[in-house]
LUMTI-215071 format. One record per residue (C-alpha): residue number from 1; residue in three letters; z, x, y. Coordinates in pm, whole numbers, plus 50000, padded with zeros to 5 digits. Each point is the difference from the previous one (the first is absolute). Example, Ala and Ser with C-alpha at 12.3 -4.5 7.8 and 13.67 -1.06 7.14 Angstrom:
<atoms>
[atom 1,'ALA',[50780,51230,49550]]
[atom 2,'SER',[49934,50137,50344]]
</atoms>
This chain:
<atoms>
[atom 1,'UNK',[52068,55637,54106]]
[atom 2,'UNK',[50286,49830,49849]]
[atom 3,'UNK',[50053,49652,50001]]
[atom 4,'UNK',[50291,49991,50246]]
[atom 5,'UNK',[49773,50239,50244]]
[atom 6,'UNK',[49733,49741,50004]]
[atom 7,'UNK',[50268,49755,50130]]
[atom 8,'UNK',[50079,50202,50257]]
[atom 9,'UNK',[49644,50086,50121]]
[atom 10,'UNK',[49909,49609,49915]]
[atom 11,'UNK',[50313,49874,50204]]
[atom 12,'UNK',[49836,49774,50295]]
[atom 13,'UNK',[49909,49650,49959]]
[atom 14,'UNK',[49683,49884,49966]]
[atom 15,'UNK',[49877,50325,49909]]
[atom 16,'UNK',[49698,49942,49681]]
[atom 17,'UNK',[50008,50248,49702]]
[atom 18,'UNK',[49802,49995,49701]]
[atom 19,'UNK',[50179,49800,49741]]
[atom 20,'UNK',[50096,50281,49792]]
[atom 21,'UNK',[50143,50172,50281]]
[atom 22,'UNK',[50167,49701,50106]]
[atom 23,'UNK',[50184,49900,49662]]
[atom 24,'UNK',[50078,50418,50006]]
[atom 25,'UNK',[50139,49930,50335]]
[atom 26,'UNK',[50201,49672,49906]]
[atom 27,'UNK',[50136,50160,49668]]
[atom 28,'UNK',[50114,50325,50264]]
[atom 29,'UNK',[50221,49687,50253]]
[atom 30,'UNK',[50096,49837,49623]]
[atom 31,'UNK',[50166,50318,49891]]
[atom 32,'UNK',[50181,50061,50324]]
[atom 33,'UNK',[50147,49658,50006]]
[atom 34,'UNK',[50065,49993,49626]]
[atom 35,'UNK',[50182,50333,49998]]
[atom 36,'UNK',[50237,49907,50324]]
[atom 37,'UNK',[50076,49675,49898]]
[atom 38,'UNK',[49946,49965,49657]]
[atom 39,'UNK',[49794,49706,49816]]
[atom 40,'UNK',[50287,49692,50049]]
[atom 41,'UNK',[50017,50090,50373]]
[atom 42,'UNK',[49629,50077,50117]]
[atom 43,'UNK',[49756,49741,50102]]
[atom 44,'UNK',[49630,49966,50035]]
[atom 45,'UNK',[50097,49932,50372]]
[atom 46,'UNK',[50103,50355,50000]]
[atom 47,'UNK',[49747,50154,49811]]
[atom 48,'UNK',[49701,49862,50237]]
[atom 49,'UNK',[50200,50082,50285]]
[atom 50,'UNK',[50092,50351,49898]]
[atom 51,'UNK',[49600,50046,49910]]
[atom 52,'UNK',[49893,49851,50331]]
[atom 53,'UNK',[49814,49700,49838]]
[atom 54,'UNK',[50000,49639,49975]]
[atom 55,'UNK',[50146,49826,49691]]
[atom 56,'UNK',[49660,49838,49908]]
[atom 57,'UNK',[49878,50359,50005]]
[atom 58,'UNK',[50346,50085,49788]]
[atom 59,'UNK',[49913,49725,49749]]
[atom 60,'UNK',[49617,50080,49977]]
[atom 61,'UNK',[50027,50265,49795]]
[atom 62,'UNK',[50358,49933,49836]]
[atom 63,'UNK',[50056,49608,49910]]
[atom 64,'UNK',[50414,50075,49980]]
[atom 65,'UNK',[50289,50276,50055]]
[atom 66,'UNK',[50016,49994,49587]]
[atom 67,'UNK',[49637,50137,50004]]
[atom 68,'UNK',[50018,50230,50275]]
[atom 69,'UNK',[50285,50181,49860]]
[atom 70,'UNK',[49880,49991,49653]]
[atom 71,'UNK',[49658,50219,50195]]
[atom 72,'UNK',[50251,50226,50120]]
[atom 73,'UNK',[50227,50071,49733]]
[atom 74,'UNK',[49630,50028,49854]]
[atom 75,'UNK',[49910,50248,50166]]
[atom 76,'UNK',[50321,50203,49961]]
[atom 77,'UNK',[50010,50001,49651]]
[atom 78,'UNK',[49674,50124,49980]]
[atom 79,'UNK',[50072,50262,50255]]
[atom 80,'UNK',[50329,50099,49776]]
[atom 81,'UNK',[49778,50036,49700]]
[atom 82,'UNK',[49742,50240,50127]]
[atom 83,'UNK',[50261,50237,50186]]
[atom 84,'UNK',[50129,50051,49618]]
[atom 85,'UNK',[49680,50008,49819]]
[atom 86,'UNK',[49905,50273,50275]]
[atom 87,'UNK',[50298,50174,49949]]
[atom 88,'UNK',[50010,50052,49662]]
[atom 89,'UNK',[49615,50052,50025]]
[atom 90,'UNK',[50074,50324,50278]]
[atom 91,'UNK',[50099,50262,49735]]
[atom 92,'UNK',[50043,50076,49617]]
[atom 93,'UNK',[50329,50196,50094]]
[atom 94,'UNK',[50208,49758,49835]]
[atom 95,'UNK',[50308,50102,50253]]
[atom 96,'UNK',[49750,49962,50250]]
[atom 97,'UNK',[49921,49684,49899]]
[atom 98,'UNK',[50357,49838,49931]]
[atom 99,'UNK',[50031,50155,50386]]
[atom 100,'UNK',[49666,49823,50166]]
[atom 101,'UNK',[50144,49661,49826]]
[atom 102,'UNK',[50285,50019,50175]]
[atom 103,'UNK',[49885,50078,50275]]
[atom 104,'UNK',[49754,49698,50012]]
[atom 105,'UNK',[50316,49758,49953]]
[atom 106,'UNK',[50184,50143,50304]]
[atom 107,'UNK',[49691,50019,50217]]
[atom 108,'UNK',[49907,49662,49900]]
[atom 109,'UNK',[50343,49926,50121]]
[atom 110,'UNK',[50003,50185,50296]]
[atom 111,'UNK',[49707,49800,50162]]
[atom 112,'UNK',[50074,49945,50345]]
[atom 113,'UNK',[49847,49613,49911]]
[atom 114,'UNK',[50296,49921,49743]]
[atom 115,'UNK',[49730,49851,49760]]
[atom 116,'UNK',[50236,50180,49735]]
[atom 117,'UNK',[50241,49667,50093]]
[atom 118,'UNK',[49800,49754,49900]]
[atom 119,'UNK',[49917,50159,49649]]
[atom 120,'UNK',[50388,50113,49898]]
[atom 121,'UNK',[50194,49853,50224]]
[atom 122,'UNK',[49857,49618,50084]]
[atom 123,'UNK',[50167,49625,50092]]
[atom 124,'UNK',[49743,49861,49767]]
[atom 125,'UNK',[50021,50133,49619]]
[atom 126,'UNK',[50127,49691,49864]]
[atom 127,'UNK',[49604,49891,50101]]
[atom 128,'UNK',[49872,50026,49698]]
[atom 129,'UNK',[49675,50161,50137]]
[atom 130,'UNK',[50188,50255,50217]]
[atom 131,'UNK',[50204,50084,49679]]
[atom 132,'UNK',[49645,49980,49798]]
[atom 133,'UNK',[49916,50276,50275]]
[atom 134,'UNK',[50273,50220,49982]]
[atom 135,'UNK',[50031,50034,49694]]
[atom 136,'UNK',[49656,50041,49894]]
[atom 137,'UNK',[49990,50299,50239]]
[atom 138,'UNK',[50313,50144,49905]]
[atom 139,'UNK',[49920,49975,49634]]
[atom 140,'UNK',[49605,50168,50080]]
[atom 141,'UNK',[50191,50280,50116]]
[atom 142,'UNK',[50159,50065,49743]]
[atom 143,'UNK',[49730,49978,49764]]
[atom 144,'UNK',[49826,50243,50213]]
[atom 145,'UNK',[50292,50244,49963]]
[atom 146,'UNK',[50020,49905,49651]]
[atom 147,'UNK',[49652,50117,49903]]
[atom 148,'UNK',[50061,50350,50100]]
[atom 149,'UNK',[50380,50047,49839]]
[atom 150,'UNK',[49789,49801,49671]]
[atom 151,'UNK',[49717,50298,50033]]
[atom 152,'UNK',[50175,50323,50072]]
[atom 153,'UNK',[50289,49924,49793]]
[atom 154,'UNK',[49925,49822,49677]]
[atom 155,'UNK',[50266,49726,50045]]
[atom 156,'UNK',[49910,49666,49906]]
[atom 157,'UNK',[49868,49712,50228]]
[atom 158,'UNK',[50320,49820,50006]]
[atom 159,'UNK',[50198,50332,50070]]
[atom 160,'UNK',[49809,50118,50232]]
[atom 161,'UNK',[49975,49662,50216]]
[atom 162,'UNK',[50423,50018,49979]]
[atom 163,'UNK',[50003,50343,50158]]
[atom 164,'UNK',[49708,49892,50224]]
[atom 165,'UNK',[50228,49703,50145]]
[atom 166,'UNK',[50293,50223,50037]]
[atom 167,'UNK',[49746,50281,50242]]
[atom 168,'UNK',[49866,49678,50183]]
[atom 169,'UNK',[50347,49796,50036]]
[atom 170,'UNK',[50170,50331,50138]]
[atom 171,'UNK',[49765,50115,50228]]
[atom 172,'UNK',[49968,49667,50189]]
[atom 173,'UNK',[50354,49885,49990]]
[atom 174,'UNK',[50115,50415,50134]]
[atom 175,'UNK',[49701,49953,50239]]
[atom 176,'UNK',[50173,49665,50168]]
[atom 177,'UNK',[50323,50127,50005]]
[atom 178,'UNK',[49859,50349,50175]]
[atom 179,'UNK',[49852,49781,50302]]
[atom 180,'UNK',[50313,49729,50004]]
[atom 181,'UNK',[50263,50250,50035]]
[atom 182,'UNK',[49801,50198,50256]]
[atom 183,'UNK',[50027,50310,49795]]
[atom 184,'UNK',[50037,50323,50206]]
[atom 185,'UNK',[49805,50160,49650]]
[atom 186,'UNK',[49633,50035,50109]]
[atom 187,'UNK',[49768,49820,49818]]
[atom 188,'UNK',[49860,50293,49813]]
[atom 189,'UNK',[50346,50152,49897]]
[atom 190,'UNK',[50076,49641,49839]]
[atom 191,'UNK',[49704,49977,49821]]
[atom 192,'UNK',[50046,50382,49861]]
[atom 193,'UNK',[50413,49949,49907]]
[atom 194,'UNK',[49875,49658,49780]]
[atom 195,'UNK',[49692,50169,49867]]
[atom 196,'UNK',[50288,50259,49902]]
[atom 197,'UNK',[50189,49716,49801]]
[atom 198,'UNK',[49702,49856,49856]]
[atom 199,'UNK',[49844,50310,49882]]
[atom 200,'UNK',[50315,50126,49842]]
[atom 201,'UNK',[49964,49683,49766]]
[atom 202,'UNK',[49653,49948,49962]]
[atom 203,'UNK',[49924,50366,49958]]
[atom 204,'UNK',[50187,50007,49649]]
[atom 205,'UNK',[49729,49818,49848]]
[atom 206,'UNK',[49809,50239,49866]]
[atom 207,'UNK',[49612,49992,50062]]
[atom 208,'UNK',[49731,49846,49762]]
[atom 209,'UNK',[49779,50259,49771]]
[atom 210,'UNK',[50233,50284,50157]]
[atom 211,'UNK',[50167,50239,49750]]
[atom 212,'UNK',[50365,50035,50118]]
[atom 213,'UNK',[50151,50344,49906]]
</atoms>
């Protein structure tokens, strides 16, 4: 159950969870509120209303808005990271694997929850721990991507982390603009015309320990 479901089945006042459940259930009302209104706007007023909770009960188990958002954008991040790592873990078809990457960026994006906001797109990055965040994530990424371009093609670390940048700034900057413009493309298609592009240039590196005829 996702984090935003356990608001929903947590909704009525007064009702008592476990505390894990209940921070789960806080963080799902924090990420609705944060999303719609953004950072600046929201208010722990909000949030405890939106969760069906007091704010004592808010402020129990986060002591500000900083540090509630920092747990989400937390927890996003981290969520970010393992789509890729699984992705590029789900085959050693190298197409195949440029393909699942991509794919993770526009489902990550495509999350009915909008979490994808709060990691690329948020009020906050001149936070310096938001920024810390985002960029730590965005940079783990690519060193994710980076070990596999490094290992099947023989390039060196620093090249390979360039091109790795390049797969990971594409995909998650196409992926935004996909679900902003309401794309009549289905999601699949997308993903399969900028695997198309990124194979085409990735491709011409030729694989490590393979004798090229």
């Amino acid at each position: 159950m996702t984090a935003i479901e356990q608001t929903e089945a947590a909704r009525p006042r007064g009702t008592r969870l476990p505390r894990r459940a209940r921070r789960n259930q806080l963080l799902g009302a924090a990420q609705e509120v944060f999303v719609a209104q953004g950072y600046h706007s929201a208010a722990m007023d909000d949030i405890a209303e939106r969760a069906g909770v007091s704010k004592p009960v808010l402020y129990q188990h986060f002591p500000g808005k900083l540090e509630l958002y920092l747990a989400l954008l937390d927890q996003h991040c981290e969520s970010l990271l393992q789509a890729v790592r699984t992705a590029l873990a789900s085959t050693t078809d190298n197409k195949l694997r440029v393909e699942a990457t991509m794919d993770a960026y526009f489902a990550y994006v495509e999350d009915e929850g909008g979490a994808f906001r709060l990691v690329f797109e948020s009020d906050l990055t001149n936070e310096p721990a938001v920024r810390e965040r985002v960029d730590r994530v965005s940079l783990q990424c690519a060193e994710a991507i980076s070990d596999v371009i490094a290992g099947d093609t023989g390039l060196s670390k620093d090249e390979s982390m360039l091109l790795a940048v390049g797969l990971g700034g594409v995909s998650q900057v196409v992926a935004r603009y996909w679900l902003s413009s309401r794309s009549s493309i289905p999601r699949d298609t997308a993903v399969q015309l900028l695997t198309s592009l990124a194979w085409r240039g990735i491709a011409g590196f030729p694989l490590h320990g393979v004798e090229q005829h």
